[in-house]
Each structure stands twice: as C-alpha cells, then as structure tokens.
C-alpha positions in Angstrom: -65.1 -113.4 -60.4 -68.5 -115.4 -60.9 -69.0 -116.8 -57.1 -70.6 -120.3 -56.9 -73.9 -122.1 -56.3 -74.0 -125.2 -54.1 -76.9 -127.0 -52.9 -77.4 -129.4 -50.0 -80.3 -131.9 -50.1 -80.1 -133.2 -46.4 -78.4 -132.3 -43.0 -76.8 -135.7 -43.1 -74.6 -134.8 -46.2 -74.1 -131.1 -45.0 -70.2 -130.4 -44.9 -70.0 -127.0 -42.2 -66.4 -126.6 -42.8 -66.8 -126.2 -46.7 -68.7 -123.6 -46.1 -67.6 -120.9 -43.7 -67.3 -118.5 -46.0 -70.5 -118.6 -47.8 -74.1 -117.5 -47.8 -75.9 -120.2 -46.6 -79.9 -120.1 -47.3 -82.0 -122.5 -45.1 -84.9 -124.3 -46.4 -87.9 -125.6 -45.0 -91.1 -124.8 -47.7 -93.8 -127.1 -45.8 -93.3 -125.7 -43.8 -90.9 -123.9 -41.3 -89.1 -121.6 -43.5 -92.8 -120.5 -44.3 -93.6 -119.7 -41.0 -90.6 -118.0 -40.5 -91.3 -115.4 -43.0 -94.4 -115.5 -42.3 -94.0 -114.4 -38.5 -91.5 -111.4 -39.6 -94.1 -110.4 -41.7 -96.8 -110.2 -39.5 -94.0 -108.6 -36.8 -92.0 -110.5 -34.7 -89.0 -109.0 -33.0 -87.2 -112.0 -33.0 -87.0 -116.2 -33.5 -85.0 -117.9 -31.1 -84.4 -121.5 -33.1 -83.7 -124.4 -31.0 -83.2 -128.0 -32.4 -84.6 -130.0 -29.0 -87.6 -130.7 -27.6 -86.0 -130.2 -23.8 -84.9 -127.1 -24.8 -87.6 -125.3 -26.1 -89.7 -127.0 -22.9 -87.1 -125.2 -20.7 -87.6 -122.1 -22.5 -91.2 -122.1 -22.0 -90.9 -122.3 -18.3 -88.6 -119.5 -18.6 -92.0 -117.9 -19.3 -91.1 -117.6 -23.2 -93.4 -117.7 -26.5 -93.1 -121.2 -27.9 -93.9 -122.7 -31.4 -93.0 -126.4 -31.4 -93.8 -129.5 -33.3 -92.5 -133.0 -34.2 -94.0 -134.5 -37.0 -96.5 -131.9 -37.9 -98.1 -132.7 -34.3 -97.9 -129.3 -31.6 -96.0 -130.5 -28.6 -98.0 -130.4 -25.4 -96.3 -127.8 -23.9 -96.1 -125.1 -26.7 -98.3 -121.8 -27.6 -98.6 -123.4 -31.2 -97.5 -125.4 -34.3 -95.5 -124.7 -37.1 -98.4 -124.0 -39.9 -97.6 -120.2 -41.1 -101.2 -119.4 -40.2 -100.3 -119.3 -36.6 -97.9 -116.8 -36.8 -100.6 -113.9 -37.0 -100.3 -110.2 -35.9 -102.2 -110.8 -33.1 -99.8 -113.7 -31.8 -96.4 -112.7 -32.5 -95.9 -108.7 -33.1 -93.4 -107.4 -31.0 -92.9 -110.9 -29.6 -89.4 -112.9 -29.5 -91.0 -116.5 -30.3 -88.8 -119.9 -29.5 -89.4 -122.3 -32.4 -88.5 -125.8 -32.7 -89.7 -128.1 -35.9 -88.7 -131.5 -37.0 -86.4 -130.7 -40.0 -86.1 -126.9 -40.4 -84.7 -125.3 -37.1 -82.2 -128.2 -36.5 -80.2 -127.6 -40.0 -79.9 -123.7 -38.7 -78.1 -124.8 -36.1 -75.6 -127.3 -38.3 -74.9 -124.1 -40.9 -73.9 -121.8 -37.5 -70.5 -121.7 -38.9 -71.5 -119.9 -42.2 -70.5 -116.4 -43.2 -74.1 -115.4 -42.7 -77.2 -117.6 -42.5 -80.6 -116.3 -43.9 -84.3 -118.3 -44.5 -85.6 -118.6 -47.9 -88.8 -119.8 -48.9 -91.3 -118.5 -51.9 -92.8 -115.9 -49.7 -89.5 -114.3 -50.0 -87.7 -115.1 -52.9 -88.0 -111.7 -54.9 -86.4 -109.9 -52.0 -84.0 -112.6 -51.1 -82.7 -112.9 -54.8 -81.4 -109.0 -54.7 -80.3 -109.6 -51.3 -78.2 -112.7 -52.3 -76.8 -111.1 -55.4 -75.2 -108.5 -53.2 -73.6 -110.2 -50.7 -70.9 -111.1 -53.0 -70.4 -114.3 -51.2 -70.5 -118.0 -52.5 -74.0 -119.2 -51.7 -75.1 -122.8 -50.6 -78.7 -123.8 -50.7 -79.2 -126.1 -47.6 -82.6 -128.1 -47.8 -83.7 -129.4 -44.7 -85.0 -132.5 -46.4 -87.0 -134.4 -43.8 -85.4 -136.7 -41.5 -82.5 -136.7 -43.5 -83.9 -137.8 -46.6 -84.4 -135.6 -49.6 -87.4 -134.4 -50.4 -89.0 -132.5 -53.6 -90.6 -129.2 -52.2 -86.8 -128.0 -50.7 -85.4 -129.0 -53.8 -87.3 -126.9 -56.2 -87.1 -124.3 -54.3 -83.4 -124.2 -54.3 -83.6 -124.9 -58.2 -85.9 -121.5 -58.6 -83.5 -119.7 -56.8 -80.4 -121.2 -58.4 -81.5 -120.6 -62.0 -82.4 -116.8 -61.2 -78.9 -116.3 -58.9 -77.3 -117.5 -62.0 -79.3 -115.2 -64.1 -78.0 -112.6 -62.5 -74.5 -113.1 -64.6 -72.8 -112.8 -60.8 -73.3 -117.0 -60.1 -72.1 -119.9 -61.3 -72.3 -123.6 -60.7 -70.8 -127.0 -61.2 -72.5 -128.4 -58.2 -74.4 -131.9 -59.7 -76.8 -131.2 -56.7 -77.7 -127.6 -57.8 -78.0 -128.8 -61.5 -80.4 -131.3 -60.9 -82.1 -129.1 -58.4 -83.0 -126.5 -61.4 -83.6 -129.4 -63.5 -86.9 -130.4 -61.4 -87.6 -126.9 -61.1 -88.1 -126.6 -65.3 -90.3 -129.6 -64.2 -92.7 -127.7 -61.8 -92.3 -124.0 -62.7 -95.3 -124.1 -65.1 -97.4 -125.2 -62.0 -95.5 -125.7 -59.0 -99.0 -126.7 -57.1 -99.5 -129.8 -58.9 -96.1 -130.5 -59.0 -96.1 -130.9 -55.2 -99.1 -133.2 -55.0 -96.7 -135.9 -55.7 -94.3 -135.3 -52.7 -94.1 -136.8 -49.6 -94.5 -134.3 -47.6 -98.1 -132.8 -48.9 -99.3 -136.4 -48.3 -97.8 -136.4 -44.6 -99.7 -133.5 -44.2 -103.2 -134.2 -45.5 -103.3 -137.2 -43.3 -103.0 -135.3 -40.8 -105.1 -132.5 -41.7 -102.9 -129.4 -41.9 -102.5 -129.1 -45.6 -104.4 -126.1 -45.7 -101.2 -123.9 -45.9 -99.4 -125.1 -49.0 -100.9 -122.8 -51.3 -99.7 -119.6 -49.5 -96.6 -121.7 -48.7 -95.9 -121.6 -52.8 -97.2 -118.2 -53.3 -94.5 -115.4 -53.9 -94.1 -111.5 -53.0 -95.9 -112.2 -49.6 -92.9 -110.4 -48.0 -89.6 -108.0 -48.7 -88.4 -109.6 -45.2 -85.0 -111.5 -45.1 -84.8 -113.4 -41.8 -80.9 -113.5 -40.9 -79.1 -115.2 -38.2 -77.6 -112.8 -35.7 -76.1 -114.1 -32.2 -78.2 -117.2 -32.6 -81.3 -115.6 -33.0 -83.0 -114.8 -36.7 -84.1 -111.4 -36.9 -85.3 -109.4 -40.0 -84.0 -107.4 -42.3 -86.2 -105.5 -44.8 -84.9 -105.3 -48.4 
C-alpha cells in the first residue's frame, strides 16, 4: 500500500492529532534545521529543544550549553546563535547543547505526538530520503514557516523531498500543500541559490549581517546524520 505525503506550511495550520501515526520531518533551512545537522555532524551528544526564552535561561543556570536566538539576534544570556557555523567541533563534540530559535525548535515541540519526529534540511536529504523510505510510515513535511507565515526556503525543501519520496514508487500524495510544494521546487531545482534571493527570509538576514551561511545551508551530502526525537531530546542516528 503506497503510504502518503502531507506537507504543513505553518505551525498555525498544524493538525497533531492527524498525525500520530506518521513520520513527521521538521523544517527550518535558514536556519535551524541547518544547525541542527550541522551540530551532529561536527559531534554533539545531544539537542535539548526548548520553545521559550525562560526556559532555555533556566537551563543555562543549570550550568548547560545554550544556543538561543529570537529574530536572528543571540539572546544575552546564551553560548551562541543559531548560524550553523557556530556549531563547530570545538564547541559542541560530546556536548548535550539546549537550543531555542524563533521558528524551528517551537514546531518540534507541536509534532511531539508523532510516530517519530526527525530534522531534515539539505545537508541531509540523501540520507534522510533512504531513511524515510523505510520507515514505512505516512510522512508529513512540517515547515516551520516563520512566525506562522509561510515562507519559500521550507517549502522547497519539502517539494525536493516530496518529489524524490514519491520517486521511490513507496509514496503517494493528494495533499494540495505537497503538490504545490514540488511545484516551486521544479521552479528552483535548476538553481536553488538564486531562487532564494527572492525570499523573505535571506533578506531578514542580510540586514542583519548573518547571511553568510545560506550557501552551505543549500548544499547537500554535508552529512549521513538523521537527528531523531527521543524522550524529548534529538539525538543522531547515522544512516
């Protein structure tokens, strides 16, 4: 039986009981998903994601790691910010890291319900497409959006993955979300890059300096590393 593809443009039209029994892949391109892989790449031991600012404050006094931002801006109080470039070696092997972002870590938290939760981004795809196709499990693609808007980098992310899942033979979809999501990705596949100049998002971040990342953050193969959700913490799994 072919197992559907669902996608999600925004936390506000996110439906958790509809979804209990599927895969559900969080997405944050630019830029937390990003870092995410990112810091299991470069050897975290573990990402505690916590939606509020009082929260991850708390956990710092606990004496914990802390990567925190609200729009794109490090909170006083934290270790760092939420560009992938901060999550080196150095920083975060062997660590367990709290991270908080303004779209990204709050949707992990609305999806807790879900069968299992994993990160996507384009630093992972290639593994996280084999991964996906054996979990023989209805998949929703749940864009983090930003501020519960949609938003074009999520979107064709979830369309690349779509169209490949469905490739596969083992997906199908009649989801108008999902169709239009691979729609823009026919749009930007030939050049994702420019694609993403016209976004929101990269503007939001050249005004404010930290666009520096959004190459890598489009580049694929960076990582074989599937961050998973696993009593509330996202550790890895290598695939």
């Amino acid at each position: 039986m072919l197992r559907k593809i669902d996608t999600c443009f925004s936390p506000a039209l996110y439906e958790p009981e509809q979804h209990k029994g599927s895969v559900v892949i969080i997405i944050d391109i630019l830029r937390a998903s990003s870092a995410i892989c990112t810091a299991f790449a470069n050897g975290a031991a573990e990402i505690i994601p916590v939606s509020g600012i009082d929260e991850a404050r708390d956990y710092k006094n606990r004496g914990y790691l802390v990567a925190a931002e609200r729009d794109g801006y490090v909170l006083d109080f934290a270790d760092f910010g939420n560009s992938p470039f901060n999550f080196t070696f150095e920083k975060v092997s062997g660590k367990t890291i709290v991270y908080s972002t303004t779209n990204g870590t709050g949707i992990i938290k609305l999806a807790s319900d879900a069968a299992i939760i994993a990160v996507g981004s384009f630093l992972n795809i290639k593994a996280l497409l084999t991964w996906t196709g054996n979990q023989d499990k209805d998949v929703m693609l749940f864009c983090a959006g930003w501020k519960n808007r949609f938003n074009l980098e999520d979107t064709i992310f979830a369309g690349a993955l779509a169209s490949e899942l469905i490739k596969t033979g083992k997906y199908s979809t009649i989801c108008d979300s999902t169709l239009a999501a691979i729609d823009l990705w026919k749009l930007a596949e030939n050049d994702p890059r420019a694609y993403i100049e016209k976004s929101a998002q990269r503007s939001r971040l050249r005004e404010k300096k930290l666009d520096d990342c959004i190459d890598f953050c489009l580049s694929t193969g960076f990582t074989e590393i599937i961050p998973v959700l696993k009593n509330n913490s996202l550790v890895s799994l290598n695939y």
